[in-house]
N, C-alpha and C positions, 0 to 999 in steps of 0.2 A: 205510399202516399202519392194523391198523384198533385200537381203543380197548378195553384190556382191562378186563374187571369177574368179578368173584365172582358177582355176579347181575344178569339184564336184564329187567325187568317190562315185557310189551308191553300197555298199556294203562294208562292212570291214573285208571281209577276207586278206589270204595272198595273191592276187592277190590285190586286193585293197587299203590294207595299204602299200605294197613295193611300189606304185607308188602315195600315195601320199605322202610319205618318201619321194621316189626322186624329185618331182615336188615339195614340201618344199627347197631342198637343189639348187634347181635353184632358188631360190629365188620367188617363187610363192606361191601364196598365194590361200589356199588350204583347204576343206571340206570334211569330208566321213558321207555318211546316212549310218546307220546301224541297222536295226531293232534289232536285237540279242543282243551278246558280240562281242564285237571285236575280229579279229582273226578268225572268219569264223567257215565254217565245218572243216579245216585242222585242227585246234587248239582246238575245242570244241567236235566234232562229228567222227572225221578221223583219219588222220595222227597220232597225238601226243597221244588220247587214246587210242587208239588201238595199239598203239605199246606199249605205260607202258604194257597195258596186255600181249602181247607178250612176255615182256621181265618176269615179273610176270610167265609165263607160262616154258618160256624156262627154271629159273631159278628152280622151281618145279620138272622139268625133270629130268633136270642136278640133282638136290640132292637124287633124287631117286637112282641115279646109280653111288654116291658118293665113292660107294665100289670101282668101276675100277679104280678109281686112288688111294687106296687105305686110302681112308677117308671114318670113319664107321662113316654114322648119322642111326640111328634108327630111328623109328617112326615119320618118315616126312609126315607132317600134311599141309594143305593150308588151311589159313584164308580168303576167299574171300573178308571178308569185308574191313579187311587190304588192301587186292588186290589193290579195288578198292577206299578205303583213297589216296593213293600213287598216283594212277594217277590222283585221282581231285585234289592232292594239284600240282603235274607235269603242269597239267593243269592252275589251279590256278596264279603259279608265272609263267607262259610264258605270261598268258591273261593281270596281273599286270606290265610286261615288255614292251607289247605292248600299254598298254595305258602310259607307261612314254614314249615312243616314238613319241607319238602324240602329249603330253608336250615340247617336246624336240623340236621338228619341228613345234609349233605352226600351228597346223593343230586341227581345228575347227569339233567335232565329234558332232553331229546330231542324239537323238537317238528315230529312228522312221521311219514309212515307206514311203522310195520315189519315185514319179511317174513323169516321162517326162509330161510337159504339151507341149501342142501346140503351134505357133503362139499366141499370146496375149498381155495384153495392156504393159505386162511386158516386151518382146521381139519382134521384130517379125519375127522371125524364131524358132521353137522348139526348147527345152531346156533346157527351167525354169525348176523348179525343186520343186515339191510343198511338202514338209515333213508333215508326219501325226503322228504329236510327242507319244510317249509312255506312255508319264505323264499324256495326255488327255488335253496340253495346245492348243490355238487355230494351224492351220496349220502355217508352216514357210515357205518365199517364199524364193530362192535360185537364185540367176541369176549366171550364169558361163560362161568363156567364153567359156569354152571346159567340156566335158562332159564323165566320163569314167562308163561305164557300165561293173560293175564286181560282179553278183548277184547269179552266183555260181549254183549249184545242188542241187536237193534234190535225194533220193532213189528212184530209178524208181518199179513198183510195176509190176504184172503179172496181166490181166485183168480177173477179175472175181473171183480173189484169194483175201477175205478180212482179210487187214493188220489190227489188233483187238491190238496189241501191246502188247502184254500178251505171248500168243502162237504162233501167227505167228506174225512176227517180220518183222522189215527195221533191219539195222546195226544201225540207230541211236538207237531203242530201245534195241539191245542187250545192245548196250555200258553201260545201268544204270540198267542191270539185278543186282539184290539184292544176287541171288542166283543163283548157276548151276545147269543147267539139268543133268538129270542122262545120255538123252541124247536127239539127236537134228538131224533133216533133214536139209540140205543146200540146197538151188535150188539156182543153177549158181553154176559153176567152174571155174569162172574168178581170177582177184587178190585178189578182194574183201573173197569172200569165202572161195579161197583157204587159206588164211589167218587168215579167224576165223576158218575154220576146223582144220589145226594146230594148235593156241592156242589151242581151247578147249579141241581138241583131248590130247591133252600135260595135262590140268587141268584132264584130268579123261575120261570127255565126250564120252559116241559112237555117233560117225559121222555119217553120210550117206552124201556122196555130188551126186546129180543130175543134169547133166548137158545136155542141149540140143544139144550141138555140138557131134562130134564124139573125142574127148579131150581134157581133161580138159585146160586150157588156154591158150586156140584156137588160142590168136593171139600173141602167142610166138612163138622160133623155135620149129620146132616138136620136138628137142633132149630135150630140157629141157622139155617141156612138157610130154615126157615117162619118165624121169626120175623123176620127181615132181610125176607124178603118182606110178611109184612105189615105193617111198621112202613114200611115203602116206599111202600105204598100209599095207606098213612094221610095221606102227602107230596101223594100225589096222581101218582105216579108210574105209569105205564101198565105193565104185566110179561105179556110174551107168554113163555111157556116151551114145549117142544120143538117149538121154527119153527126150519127152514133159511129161511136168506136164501139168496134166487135171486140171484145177481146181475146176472143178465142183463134184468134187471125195471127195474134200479135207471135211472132218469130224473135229469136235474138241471136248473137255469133258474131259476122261480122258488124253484122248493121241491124237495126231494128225496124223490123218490118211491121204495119198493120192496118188493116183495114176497116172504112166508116163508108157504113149505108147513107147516101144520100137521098132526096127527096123521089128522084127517077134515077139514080144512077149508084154508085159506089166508087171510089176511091182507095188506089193501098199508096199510102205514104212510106218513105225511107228516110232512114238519117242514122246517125250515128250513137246519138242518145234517144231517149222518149222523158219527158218531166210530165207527170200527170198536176194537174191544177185544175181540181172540179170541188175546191171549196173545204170546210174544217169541220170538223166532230168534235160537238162536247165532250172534255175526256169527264166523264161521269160514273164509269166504272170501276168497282172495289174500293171505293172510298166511303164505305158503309151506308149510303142512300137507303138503301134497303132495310138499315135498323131505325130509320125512323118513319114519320108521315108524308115526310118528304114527296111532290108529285113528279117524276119526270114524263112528260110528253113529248113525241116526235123528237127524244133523244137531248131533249135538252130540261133542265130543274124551271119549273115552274114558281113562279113569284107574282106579287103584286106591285104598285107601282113603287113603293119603299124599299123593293126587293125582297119582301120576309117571305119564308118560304110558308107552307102551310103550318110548320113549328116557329112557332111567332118568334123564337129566342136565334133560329139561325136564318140566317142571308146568303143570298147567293147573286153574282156579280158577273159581268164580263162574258166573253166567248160560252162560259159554260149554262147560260141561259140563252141564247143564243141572240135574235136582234141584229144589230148591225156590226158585231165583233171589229170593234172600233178600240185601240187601245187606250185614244182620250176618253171613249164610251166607257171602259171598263174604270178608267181613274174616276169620271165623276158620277158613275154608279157606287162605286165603294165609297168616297167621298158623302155621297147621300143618303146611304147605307148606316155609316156609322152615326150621321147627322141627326139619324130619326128612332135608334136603337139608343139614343144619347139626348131623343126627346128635345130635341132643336127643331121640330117643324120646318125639313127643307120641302123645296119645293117639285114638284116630278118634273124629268127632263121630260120633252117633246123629241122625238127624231127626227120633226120636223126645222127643227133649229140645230141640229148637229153637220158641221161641215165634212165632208167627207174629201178625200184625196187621191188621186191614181200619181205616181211618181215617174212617169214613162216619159218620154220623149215622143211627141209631147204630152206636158202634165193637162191634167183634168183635176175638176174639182165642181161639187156642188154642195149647195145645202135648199133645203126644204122639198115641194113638188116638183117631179115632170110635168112637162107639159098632159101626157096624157094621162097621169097622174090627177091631174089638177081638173081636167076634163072631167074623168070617170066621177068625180067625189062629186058634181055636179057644179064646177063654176063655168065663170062665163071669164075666157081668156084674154087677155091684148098683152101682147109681145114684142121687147123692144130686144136686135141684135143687132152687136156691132162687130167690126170686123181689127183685128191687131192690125194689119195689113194700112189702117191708117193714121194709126198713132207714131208717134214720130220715134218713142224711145226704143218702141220694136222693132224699127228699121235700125237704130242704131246700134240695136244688142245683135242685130242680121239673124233675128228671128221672130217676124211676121205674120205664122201661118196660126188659124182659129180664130176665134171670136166669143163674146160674151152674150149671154140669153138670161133676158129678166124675162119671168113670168108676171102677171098680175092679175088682180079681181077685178074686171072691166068694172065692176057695179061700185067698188068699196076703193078703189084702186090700192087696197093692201095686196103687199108683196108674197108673193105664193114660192116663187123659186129663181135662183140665181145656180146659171151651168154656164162652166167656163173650160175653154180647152184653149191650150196656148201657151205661151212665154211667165215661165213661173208665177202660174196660177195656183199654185196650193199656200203660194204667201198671200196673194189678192183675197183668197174667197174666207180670211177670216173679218175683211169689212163690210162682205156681204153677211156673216153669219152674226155681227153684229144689228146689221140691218133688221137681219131678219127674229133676232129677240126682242127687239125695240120695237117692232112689229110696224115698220116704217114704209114707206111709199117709196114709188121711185122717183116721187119728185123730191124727198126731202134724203134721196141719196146721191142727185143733181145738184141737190141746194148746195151739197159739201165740197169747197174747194179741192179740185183736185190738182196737186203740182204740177208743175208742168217744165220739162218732158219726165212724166213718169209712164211706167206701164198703167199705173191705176188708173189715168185717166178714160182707160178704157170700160170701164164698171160707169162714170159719171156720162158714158157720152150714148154707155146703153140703155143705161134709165131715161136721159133723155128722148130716146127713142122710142120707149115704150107708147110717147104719144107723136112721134114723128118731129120731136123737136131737137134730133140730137145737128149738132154742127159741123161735122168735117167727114159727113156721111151723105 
């Protein structure tokens, strides 16, 4: 017999558990398969370790130059292995949070691998859901009425480049290095890398990032992107931009050797590690796709804007449709998922209104268009930038450098894009990403008291700008 449900989430990441949370809270009665830990790659592999390190990393910095606010530590030393105690136990009690949530919402966890089967004597329409348990008990059958497909990413690799997980690295295996390199090659300049090249650069590390675009992360605005680069540099960071890595070049033993074609010239980098970071693959593979109508293209499950796949009864969410593989992206697609499979008429996100966040040192963040973004689509721009460098709370935190960039429609003066790079900017740009749902101007983001001395005054003094009225500029 096989085990009936209203919904069966394959996968339990954050894309997966937030929507079977909320399909619990409708009163539905509810499954997640998850081969892993609950919680996904954001909670085990991403998001949440890689930022403990972050913060481990910044925190290191900061005490090294403890003198400028005029606190003497001597002999500031980094325990790595403490480092990383801290964030498996960070890790630990969120993964222990989320299985009480699954308690709480009497939702039925599954652990082990599952695959869409076909038509069969269980259904007769795809569906079922056949579980290949972990413990090695016989398989579990699953009948559901609706079906959410949220099976996430893994590391995408360079071809011909082999990942040995020692020396040349995904980011999942840096996460559980025991040790630091003295130093390390990054290939990819995206978030992903930008992001360990600041830690590590911060732990000690020499960098090299190798990027194949012509700058580093390419699909920001250009403004933040030169400035990312050269506050990067300032680190002491190495940045080769449009180089292909060869991988046929690539050596290992003592040191990892390899070489990138550049525009007239070439390059062989060295280091001690190599981490490649050129971005994530749908995992979409062997999870029975193939016994249904299911479309995938360019390797990712094809949906509508409800997410339904072309079998109107299954859904598909997060990294594995691809988009902006955003982990709040995968919550409030599942979230909208079950909202419309449950016949709530929600409404489709925009990507345009999604904040997005780099956690490096320093942070970035934006939501809606680039500037050339905003250009191509065919508006007519005016642009207000302001700089932290005059706000007063930035000089007090004695971290000053970047500034904030409002976009806007010269004609309609609606707000098109807000990019910020600077002194904890990924907490600021959720009252741009407010702004920017309320679909509000930058004078009625002026109009809003901003405290003062805060950082955020720096958002109020950029919209003022947008027409040349900002004040301590």
């Amino acid at each position: 017999m096989a085990n009936e449900y209203d919904l069966v989430v394959l996968g339990g990441g954050t894309g997966g558990y937030v929507a079977a949370i909320r399909a619990s809270q409708l009163g539905k009665k509810v499954a997640i398969v998850e081969k892993g830990d609950l919680g996904g790659t954001c909670l085990h592999r991403g998001c949440i370790p890689s930022k403990a390190l972050l913060k481990s990393a910044e925190v290191y910095a900061e005490t090294k130059h403890a003198g400028d606010y005029g606190v003497l530590a001597e002999g500031v030393s980094l325990d790595f292995t403490k480092v990383q105690e801290r964030k498996q136990s960070i890790v630990d009690q969120l993964h222990k949070g989320v299985e009480g949530l699954m308690k709480k919402g009497k939702i039925d966890v599954y652990e082990g691998f599952g695959r869409i089967l076909g038509p069969s004597i269980f259904s007769p329409s795809a569906g079922t859901i056949s579980v290949e348990m972990n413990n090695g008990d016989e398989n579990v059958m699953l009948l559901p009425k609706n079906v959410l497909v949220a099976t996430g990413s893994s590391p995408r690799t360079l071809p011909g480049l082999h990942i040995d997980g020692e020396q040349v690295m995904t980011s999942d295996d840096a996460l559980g290095m025991k040790e630091l390199p003295a130093s390390i090659i990054i290939v990819g300049g995206g978030v992903i890398g930008v992001e360990w090249a600041s830690m590590l650069s911060d732990f000690g590390v020499e960098v090299t990032i190798v990027e194949f675009a012509s700058r580093i992360l390419p699909q920001e605005d250009k403004d933040i992107s030169k400035e990312m680069h050269r506050q990067l540099e300032r680190k002491g960071i190495t940045i080769h931009t449009s180089a292909k890595v060869l991988p046929d070049t690539l050596t290992t033993g003592k040191a990892v050797t390899v070489k990138a074609e550049m525009e007239e010239s070439s390059v062989e980098v060295k280091a001690e590690k190599l981490l490649v970071s050129v971005g994530r693959t749908a995992n979409v593979e062997n999870i029975g796709l193939e016994n249904t109508d299911i479309i995938v293209e360019n390797g990712f499950v094809q949906t509508n804007e409800m997410y339904q796949t072309k079998e109107s009864h299954i859904y598909a969410i997060g990294d594995v449709i691809g988009g902006m593989q955003l982990a709040h992206v995968a919550s409030h697609e599942g979230i909208t998922a079950v909202e419309h499979m449950n016949d709530n008429q929600p409404a489709p996100m925009s990507d345009k209104e999604v904040p997005s966040c780099i956690y490096s040192s320093p942070e970035a963040a934006r939501v809606g268009w680039t500037e050339d973004e905003a250009i191509e689509a065919g508006y007519e721009v005016k642009i207000g930038k302001f700089p932290f460098q005059a706000i007063g709370k930035a000089l007090v935190e004695g971290n000053a450098s970047g500034f904030v960039k409002i976009i806007a429609d010269k004609e309609t003066d609606d707000l098109l894009g807000v990019h910020m790079i600077g002194p904890d900017v990924t907490n600021l740009i959720s009252e741009a990403g407010l702004a920017k749902v309320l679909d509000a101007t930058p004078w009625e983001i002026a109009s809003s008291i901003h405290p003062h001395p805060t950082l955020s005054e720096v958002l109020g003094e950029a919209a003022m700008a947008v027409d040349g009225k900002q004040i301590h500029g």
